[in-house]
C-alpha positions in Angstrom: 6.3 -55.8 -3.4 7.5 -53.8 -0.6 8.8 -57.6 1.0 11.2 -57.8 -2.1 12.7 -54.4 -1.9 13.9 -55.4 1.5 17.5 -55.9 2.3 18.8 -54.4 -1.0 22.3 -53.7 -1.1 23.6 -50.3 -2.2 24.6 -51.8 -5.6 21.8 -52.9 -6.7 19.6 -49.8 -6.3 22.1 -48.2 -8.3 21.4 -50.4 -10.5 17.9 -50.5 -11.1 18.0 -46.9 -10.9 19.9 -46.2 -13.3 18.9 -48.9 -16.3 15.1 -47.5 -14.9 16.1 -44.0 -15.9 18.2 -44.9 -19.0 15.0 -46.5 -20.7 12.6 -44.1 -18.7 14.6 -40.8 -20.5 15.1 -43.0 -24.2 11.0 -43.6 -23.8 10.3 -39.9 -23.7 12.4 -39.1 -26.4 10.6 -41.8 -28.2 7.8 -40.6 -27.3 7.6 -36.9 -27.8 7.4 -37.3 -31.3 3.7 -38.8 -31.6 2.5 -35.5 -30.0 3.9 -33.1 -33.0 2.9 -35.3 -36.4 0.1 -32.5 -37.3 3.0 -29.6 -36.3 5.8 -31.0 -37.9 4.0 -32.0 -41.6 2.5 -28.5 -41.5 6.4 -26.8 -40.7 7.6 -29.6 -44.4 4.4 -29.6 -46.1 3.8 -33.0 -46.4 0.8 -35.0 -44.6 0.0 -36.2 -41.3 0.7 -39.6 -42.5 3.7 -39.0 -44.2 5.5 -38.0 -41.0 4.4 -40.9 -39.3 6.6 -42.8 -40.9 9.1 -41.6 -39.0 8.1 -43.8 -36.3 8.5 -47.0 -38.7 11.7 -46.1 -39.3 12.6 -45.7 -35.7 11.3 -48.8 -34.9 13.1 -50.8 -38.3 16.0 -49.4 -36.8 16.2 -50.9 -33.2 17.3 -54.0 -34.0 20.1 -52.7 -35.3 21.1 -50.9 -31.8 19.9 -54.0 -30.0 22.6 -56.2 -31.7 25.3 -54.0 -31.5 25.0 -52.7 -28.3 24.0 -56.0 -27.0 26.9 -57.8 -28.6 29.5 -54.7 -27.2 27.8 -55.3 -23.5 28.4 -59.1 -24.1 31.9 -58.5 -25.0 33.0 -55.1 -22.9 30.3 -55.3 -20.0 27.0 -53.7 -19.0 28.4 -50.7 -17.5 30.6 -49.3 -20.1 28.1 -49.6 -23.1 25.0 -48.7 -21.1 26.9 -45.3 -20.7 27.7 -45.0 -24.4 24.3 -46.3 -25.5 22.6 -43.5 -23.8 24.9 -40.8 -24.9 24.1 -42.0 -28.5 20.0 -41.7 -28.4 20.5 -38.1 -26.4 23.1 -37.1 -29.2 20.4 -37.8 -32.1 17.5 -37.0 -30.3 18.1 -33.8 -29.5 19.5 -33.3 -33.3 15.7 -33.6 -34.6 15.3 -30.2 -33.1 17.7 -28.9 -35.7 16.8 -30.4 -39.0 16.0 -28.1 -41.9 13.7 -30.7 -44.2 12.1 -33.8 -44.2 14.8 -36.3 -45.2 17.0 -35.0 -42.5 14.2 -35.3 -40.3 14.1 -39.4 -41.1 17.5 -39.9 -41.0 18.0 -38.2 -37.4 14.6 -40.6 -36.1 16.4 -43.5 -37.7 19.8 -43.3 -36.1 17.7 -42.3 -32.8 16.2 -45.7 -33.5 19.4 -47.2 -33.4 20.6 -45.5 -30.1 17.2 -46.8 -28.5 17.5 -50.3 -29.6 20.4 -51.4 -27.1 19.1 -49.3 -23.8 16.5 -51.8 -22.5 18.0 -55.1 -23.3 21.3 -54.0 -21.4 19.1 -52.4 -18.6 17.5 -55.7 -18.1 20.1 -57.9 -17.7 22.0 -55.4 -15.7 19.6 -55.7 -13.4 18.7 -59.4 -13.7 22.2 -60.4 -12.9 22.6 -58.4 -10.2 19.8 -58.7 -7.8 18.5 -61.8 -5.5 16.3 -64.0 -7.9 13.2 -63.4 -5.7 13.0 -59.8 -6.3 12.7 -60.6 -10.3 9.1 -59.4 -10.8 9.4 -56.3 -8.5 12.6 -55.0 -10.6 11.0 -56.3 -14.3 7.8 -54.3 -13.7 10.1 -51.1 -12.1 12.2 -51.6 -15.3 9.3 -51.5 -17.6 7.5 -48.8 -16.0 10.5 -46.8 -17.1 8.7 -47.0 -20.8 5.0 -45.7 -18.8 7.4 -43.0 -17.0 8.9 -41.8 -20.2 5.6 -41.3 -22.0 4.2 -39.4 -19.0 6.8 -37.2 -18.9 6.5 -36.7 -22.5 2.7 -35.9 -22.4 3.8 -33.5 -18.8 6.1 -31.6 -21.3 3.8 -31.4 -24.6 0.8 -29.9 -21.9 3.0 -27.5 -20.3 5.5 -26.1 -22.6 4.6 -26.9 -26.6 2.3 -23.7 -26.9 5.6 -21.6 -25.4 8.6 -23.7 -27.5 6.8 -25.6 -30.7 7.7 -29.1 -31.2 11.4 -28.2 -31.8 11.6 -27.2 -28.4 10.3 -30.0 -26.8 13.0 -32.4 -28.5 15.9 -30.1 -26.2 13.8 -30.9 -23.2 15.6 -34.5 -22.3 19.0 -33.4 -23.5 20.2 -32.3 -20.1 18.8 -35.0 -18.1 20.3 -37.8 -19.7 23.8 -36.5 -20.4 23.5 -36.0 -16.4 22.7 -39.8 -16.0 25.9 -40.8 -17.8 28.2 -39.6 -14.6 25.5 -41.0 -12.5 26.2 -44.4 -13.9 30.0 -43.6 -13.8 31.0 -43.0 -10.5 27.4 -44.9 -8.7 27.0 -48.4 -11.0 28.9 -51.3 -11.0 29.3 -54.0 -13.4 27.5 -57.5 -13.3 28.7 -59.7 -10.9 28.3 -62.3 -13.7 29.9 -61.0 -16.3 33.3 -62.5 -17.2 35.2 -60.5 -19.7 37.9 -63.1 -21.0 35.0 -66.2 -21.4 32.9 -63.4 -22.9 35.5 -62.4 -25.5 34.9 -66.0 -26.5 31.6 -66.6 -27.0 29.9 -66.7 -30.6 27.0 -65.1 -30.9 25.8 -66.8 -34.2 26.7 -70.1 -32.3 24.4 -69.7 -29.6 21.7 -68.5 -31.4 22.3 -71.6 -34.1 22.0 -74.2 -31.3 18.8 -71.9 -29.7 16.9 -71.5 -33.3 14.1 -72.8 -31.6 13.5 -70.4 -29.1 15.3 -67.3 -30.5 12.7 -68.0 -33.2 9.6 -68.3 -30.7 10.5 -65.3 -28.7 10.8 -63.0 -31.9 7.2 -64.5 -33.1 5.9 -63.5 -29.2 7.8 -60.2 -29.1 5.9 -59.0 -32.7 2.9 -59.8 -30.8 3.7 -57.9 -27.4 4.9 -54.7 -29.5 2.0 -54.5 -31.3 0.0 -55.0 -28.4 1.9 -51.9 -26.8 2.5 -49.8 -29.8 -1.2 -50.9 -31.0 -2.7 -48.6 -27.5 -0.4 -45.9 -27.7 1.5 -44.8 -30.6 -1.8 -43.4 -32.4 -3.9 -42.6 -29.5 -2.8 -38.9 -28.6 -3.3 -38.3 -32.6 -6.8 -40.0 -32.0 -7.7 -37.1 -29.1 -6.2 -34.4 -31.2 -8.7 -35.6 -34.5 -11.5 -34.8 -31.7 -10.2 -31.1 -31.2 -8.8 -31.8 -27.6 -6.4 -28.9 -27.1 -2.9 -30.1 -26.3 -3.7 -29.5 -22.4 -6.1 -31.5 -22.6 -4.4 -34.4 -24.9 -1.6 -34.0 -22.5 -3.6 -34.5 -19.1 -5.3 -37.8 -20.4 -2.0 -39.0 -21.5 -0.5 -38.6 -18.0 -3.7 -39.7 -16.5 -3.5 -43.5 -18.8 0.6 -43.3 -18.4 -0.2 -43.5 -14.4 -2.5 -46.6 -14.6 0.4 -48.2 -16.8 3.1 -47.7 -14.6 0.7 -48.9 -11.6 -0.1 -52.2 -13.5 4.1 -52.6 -14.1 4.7 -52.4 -10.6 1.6 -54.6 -9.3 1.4 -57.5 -12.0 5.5 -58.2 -12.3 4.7 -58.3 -9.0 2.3 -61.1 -9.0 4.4 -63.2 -11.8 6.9 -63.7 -8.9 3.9 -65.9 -7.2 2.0 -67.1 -9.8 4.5 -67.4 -12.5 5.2 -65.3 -16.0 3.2 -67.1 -18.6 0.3 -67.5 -16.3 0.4 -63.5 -15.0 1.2 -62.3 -18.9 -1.9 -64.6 -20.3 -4.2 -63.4 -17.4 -3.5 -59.7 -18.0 -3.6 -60.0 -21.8 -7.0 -61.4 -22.3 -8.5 -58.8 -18.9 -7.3 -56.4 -21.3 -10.0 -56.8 -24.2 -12.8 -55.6 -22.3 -11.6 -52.2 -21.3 -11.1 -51.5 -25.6 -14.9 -50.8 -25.5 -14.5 -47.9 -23.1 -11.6 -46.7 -24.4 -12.2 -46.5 -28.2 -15.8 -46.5 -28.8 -17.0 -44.0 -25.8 -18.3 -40.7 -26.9 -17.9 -39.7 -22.9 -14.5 -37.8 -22.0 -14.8 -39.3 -18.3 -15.0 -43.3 -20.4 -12.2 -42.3 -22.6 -10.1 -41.1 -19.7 -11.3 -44.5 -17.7 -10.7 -47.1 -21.0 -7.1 -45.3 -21.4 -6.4 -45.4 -17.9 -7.4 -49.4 -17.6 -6.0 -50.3 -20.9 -2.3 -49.2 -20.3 -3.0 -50.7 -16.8 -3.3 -53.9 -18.0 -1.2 -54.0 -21.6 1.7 -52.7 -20.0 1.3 -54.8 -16.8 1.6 -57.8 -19.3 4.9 -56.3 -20.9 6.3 -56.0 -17.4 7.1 -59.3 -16.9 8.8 -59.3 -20.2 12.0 -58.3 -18.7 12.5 -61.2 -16.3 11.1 -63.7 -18.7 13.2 -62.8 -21.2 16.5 -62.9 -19.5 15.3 -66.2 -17.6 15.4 -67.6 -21.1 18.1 -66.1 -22.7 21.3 -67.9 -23.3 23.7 -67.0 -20.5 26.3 -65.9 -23.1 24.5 -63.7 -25.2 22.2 -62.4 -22.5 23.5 -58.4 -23.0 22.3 -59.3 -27.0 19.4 -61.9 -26.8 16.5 -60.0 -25.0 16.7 -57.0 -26.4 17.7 -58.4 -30.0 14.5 -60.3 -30.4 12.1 -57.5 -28.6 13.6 -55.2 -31.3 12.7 -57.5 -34.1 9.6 -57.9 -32.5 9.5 -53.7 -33.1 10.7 -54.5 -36.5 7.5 -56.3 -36.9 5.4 -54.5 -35.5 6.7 -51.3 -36.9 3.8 -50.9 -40.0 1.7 -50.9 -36.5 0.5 -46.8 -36.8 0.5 -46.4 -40.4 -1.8 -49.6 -40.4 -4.2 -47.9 -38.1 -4.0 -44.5 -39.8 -4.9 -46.3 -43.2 -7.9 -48.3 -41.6 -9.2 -45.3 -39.4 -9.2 -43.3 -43.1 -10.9 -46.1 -44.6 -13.6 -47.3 -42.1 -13.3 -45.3 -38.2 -11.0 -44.0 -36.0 -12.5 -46.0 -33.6 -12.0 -49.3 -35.4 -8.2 -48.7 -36.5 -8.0 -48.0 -32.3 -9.6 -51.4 -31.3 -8.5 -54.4 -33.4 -4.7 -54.0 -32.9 -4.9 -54.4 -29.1 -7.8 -57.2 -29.4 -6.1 -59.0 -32.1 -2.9 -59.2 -30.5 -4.1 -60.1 -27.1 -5.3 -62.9 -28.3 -2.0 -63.6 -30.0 -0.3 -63.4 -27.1 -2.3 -65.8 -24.5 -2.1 -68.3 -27.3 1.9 -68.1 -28.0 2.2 -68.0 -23.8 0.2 -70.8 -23.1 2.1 -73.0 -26.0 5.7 -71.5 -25.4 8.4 -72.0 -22.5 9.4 -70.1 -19.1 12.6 -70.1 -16.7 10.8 -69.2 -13.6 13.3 -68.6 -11.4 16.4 -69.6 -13.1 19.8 -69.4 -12.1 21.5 -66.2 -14.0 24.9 -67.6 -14.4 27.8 -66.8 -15.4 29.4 -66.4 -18.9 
């Protein structure tokens, strides 16, 4: 890792800083929300499960964002809509601290949903065409970790401020921070070196994808897989903690604690793709995965729990961080701003039934149960539609 982050030029650090922040900051935002289900159906009077649906709705909506923002960043450039993307999540974000009932409330998560559906897919192949091909892994598992960092910021701030501000507090908290990334990315990032405004003002979208059904079709199939692999381990686990009466310090430690080992397996196993190849590092990961489930739902020992969540996130999000190199290594080169994150986000669209599936099987059978077969089922999914599907190791990102 550290050989690959040699010789970087001054452009692109800014770059991977700044698409690591953009989907580090829309993460948090994200993932604030999955602390504060109990507070916030208490505040409208509606159940636990009832709220959570603001989550499904967020995630129905990110396709939306992914295709627009994608196609404006094929058409206008990274820079420019990566700015306005991020002023767009911040703006609606921060509007769910001020709603006054419960269909506000969904409507703000939606549009939210919308803002964080183009962030990552422009990120990516920001970065992708900007830095030396051999430094691919390295910068897809930095990128990635941006989704780890974001969560453990968002479990930093539920421990330390929720019993001073309530949950509407903690949705002001990334405000500030990512209206200051927007000058950042202003006056520090430049644009692709690829990106060619006049042949990209020209390029069809619907064309490309018609001549790639094929594997626009694959990749959404493998991306409903990978989300709910993710979602599947974290969207319902702090609610899981809570249901055991672990105080919000508490809750919020573990989650930092499990949010470390997954932005330790980004950096380490993108790492490792570079060598031994995407499919092979993703398929590897995925199935090392399925053992640590035991541990982590089925221990009645805090120390287990804490080890299970720790190795879990270690190894499901080291399997998504390769995504982002694999991804744009297989995307179209004209629709590359639109075709990564368009198909992860109906991959989320998917997957987005993920928690209120859980919640419905933990009230039926176990909490325990509803925590384990998501992950288990979909790892499997995943080495199977790896080992059968395409990669691009290494492929030239060329120009539109």
């Amino acid at each position: 890792m550290i050989e690959a982050l040699r010789g970087w030029t001054s452009r692109q650090k800014h770059v991977v800083a700044a698409s690591y922040l953009g989907w580090a900051l829309d993460a948090m935002d994200f993932f604030l929300l999955v602390f504060v289900f109990n507070e916030i159906a208490a505040e409208f009077g509606v159940t636990r499960n009832t709220v959570t649906w603001a989550v499904m709705l967020t995630l129905c909506c990110r396709p939306l964002g992914a295709v627009i923002f994608g196609r404006l960043a094929d058409k206008f450039g990274r820079r420019p809509i990566l700015m306005l993307n991020i002023a767009v999540y911040s703006l609606f974000n921060v509007s769910t601290a001020f709603v006054t009932d419960l269909n506000t409330f969904f409507i703000v998560r939606a549009l939210f949903g919308i803002g964080m559906g183009g962030v990552w897919g422009i990120g990516a192949s920001l970065c992708m065409e900007t830095i030396n091909p051999k430094s691919r892994g390295v910068v897809s598992g930095l990128l990635q970790s941006g989704y780890c960092s974001g969560y453990l910021i968002a479990s930093a701030v539920y421990a330390l401020a929720f019993q001073y501000v309530g949950w509407r507090g903690l949705f002001l908290v990334g405000f500030l921070p990512s209206l200051a990334l927007i000058p950042y990315i202003w006056f520090a990032v430049q644009e692709s070196p690829v990106f060619d405004r006049a042949k990209a003002k020209s390029a069809s979208l619907f064309r490309v994808l018609r001549e790639n059904w094929k594997l626009s079709v694959y990749a959404i199939i493998m991306m409903t897989a990978f989300n709910f692999f993710s979602h599947g381990s974290q969207d319902i686990f702090p609610n899981y903690l809570q249901f055991r009466s672990f105080p919000p310090e508490l809750v919020g430690t573990i989650a930092v604690i499990y949010n470390i080992g997954g932005i330790l397996g980004c950096w380490i196993i993108a790492s490792l793709s570079q060598k031994y190849g995407r499919r092979r590092t993703m398929i590897t990961t995925a199935l090392i995965a399925i053992p640590t489930i035991l541990p982590w739902a089925f221990s009645p020992s805090i120390l287990w729990i804490i080890v299970g969540a720790f190795l879990i996130n270690f190894f499901v999000q080291g399997t998504w961080s390769v995504m982002p190199a694999h991804l744009n290594e297989l995307s179209p080169s004209a629709v590359r701003g639109t075709f990564p994150g368009t198909v992860y986000q109906l991959g989320n669209l998917f997957a987005s039934a993920c928690i209120n599936i859980q919640l419905e099987v933990a009230a039926r059978f176990d909490y325990a149960i509803a925590l384990a077969c998501v992950p288990f089922l979909a790892a499997i999914a995943i080495a199977l539609l790896l080992w059968k599907g395409p990669e691009a190791h290494g492929a030239e990102m060329k120009g539109l």
